[in-house]
C-alpha distance (Angstrom), angle and dihedral (degrees) to the residues before:
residue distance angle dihedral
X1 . . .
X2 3.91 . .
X3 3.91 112.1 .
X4 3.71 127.4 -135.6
X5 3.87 115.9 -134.5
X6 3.80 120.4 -167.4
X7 3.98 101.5 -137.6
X8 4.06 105.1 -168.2
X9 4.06 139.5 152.8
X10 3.62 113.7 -122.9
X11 3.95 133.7 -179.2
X12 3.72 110.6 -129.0
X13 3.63 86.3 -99.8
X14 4.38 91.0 58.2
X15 3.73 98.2 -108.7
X16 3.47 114.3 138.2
X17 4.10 91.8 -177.9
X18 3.45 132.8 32.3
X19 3.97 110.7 -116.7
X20 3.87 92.7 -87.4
X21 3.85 86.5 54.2
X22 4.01 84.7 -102.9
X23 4.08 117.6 157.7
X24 4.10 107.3 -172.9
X25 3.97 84.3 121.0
X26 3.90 90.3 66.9
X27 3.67 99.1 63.4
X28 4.13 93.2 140.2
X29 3.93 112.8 -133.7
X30 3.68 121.8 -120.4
X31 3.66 90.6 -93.9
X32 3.38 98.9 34.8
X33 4.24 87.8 57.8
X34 4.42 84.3 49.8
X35 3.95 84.2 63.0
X36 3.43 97.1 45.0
X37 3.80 84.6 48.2
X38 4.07 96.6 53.3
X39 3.98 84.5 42.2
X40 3.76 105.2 57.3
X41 4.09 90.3 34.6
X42 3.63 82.4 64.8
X43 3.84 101.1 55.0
X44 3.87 128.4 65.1
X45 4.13 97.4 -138.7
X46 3.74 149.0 -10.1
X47 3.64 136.3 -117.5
X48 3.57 104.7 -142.3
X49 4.43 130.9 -173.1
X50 3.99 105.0 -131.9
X51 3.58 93.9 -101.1
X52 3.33 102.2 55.6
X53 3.77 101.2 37.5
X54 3.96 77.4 61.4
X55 3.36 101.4 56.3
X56 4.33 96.2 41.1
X57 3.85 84.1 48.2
X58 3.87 98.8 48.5
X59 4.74 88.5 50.2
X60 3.36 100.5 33.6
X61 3.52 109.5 39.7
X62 3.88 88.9 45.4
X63 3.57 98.4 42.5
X64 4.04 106.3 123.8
X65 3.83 100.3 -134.7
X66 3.66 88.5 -154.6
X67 3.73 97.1 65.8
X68 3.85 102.4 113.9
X69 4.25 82.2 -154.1
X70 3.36 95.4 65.3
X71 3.78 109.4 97.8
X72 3.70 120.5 -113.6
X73 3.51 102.6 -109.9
X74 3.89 99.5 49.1
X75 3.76 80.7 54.7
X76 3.15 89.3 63.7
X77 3.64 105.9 39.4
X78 3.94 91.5 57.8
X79 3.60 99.1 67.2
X80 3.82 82.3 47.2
X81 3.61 94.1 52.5
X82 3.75 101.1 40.6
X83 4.38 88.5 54.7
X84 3.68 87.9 54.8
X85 3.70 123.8 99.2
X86 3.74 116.9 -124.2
X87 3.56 134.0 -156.8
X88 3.69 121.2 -176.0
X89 3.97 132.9 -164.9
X90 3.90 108.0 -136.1
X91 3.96 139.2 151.9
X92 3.69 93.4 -179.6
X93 3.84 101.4 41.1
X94 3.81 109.7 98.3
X95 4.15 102.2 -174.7
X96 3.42 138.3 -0.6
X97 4.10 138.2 -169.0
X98 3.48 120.4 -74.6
X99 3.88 92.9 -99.2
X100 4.09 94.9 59.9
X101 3.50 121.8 75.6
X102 4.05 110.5 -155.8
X103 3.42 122.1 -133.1
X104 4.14 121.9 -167.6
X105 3.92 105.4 138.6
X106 3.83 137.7 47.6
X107 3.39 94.4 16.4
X108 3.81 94.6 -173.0
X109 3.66 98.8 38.9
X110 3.98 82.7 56.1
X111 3.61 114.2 46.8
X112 4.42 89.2 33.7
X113 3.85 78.9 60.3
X114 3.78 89.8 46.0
X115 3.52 86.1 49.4
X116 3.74 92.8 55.0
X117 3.89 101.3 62.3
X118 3.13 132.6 89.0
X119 3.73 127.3 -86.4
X120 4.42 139.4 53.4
X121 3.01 127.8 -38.2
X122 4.01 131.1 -68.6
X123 3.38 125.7 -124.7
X124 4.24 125.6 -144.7
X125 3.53 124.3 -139.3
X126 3.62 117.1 -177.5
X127 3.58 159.4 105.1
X128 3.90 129.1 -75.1
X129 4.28 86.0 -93.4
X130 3.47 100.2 62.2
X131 4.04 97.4 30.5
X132 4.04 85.1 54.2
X133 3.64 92.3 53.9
X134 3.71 94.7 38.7
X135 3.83 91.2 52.4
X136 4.06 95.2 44.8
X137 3.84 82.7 50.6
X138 3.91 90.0 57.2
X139 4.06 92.5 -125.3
X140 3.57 97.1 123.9
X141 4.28 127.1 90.2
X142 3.14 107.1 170.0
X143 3.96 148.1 11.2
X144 4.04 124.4 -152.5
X145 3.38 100.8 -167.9
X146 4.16 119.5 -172.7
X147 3.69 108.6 -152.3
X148 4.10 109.2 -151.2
X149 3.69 110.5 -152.9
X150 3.45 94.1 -122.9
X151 4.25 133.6 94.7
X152 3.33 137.0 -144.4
X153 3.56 129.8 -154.1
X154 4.20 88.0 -147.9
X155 3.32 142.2 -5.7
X156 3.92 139.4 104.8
X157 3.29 124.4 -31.8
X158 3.81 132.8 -138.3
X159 3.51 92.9 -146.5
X160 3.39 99.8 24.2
X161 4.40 93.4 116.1
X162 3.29 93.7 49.6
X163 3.77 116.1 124.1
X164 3.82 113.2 -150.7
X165 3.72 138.0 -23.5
X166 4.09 120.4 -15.5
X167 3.58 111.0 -166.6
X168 4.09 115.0 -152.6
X169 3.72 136.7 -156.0
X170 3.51 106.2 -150.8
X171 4.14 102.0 -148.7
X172 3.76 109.9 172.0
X173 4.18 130.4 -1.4
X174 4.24 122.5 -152.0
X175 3.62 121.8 -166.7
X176 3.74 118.1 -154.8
X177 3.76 125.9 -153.6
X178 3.85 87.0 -122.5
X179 3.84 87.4 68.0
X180 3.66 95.1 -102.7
X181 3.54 126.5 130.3
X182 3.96 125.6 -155.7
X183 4.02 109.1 -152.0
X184 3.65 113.9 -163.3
X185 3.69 108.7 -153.1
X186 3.77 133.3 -178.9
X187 3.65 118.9 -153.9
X188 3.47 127.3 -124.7
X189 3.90 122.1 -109.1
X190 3.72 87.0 -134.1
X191 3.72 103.7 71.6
């Protein structure tokens, strides 16, 4: 069965946006970028929250390739992003391109059966809504969390909608040169 991870940035304190939903703190180094690279060229499709399925869509399917400016690895990321299947969770959006499949009702019914066929794994991208209902629905493995050296008095957090204890498995730990550190986490099966 394919697995979905949640892949998010996070200040130290869990805030993935400052408190006027602002995200200049989440500039990803050089290096950082090369491990998002390796990690979505190894996954068939992403789960995505409205808002940021909007904002991926509106960079990387108009980045021009050609523009010398563009750094190398986002050059190389878009042609990885734009092969990727992409299913987002929306009540307000009313059509999407031909590569997006749009999800706005039986949340559980739809992403288990996601789950089901055949393929890599998926990875979620989304705000605390969505990953709290995704997580209380039991339809999320794993969590690869990169931890920005940087805090925030405010903002929004990750795990802010979560109701209750979640229990992690931490499986693997990357330090970057930029200071961040990606945490790979499992969760438990008793949350």
């Amino acid at each position: 069965m394919r697995k979905v991870i949640l892949y998010m940035f996070t200040t130290l304190g869990g805030f993935i946006a400052g408190p006027n939903d602002e995200f200049d703190d989440y500039e990803p180094s050089a290096e950082e970028h090369q491990f998002a690279n390796e990690l979505f060229g190894a996954v068939d499709g992403i789960l995505f929250g409205r808002k940021t399925y909007e904002g991926f869509v509106a960079y990387w399917d108009t980045l021009d390739l050609t523009d010398p400016a563009i750094p190398a690895v986002e050059r190389e990321f878009a042609p990885i992003f734009r092969k990727l299947t992409r299913v987002v969770f929306s009540k307000t959006l009313e059509h999407v391109p031909a590569n997006t499949i749009l999800m706005s009702e039986n949340l559980a019914e739809a992403v288990a059966q996601v789950k089901q066929q055949p393929g890599q794994d998926l990875l979620l991208i989304c705000g605390p809504e969505l990953l709290s209902t995704l997580v209380q629905l039991g339809l999320v493995d794993e969590c690869r969390l990169l931890i920005k050296p940087t805090v925030l008095g405010q903002g929004k957090a990750l795990f802010g909608a979560i109701q209750g204890k979640l229990r992690l498995k931490l499986l693997d730990t990357q330090v970057f040169s930029s200071g961040a550190v990606m945490h790979h986490y499992q969760l438990a099966k008793d949350h």
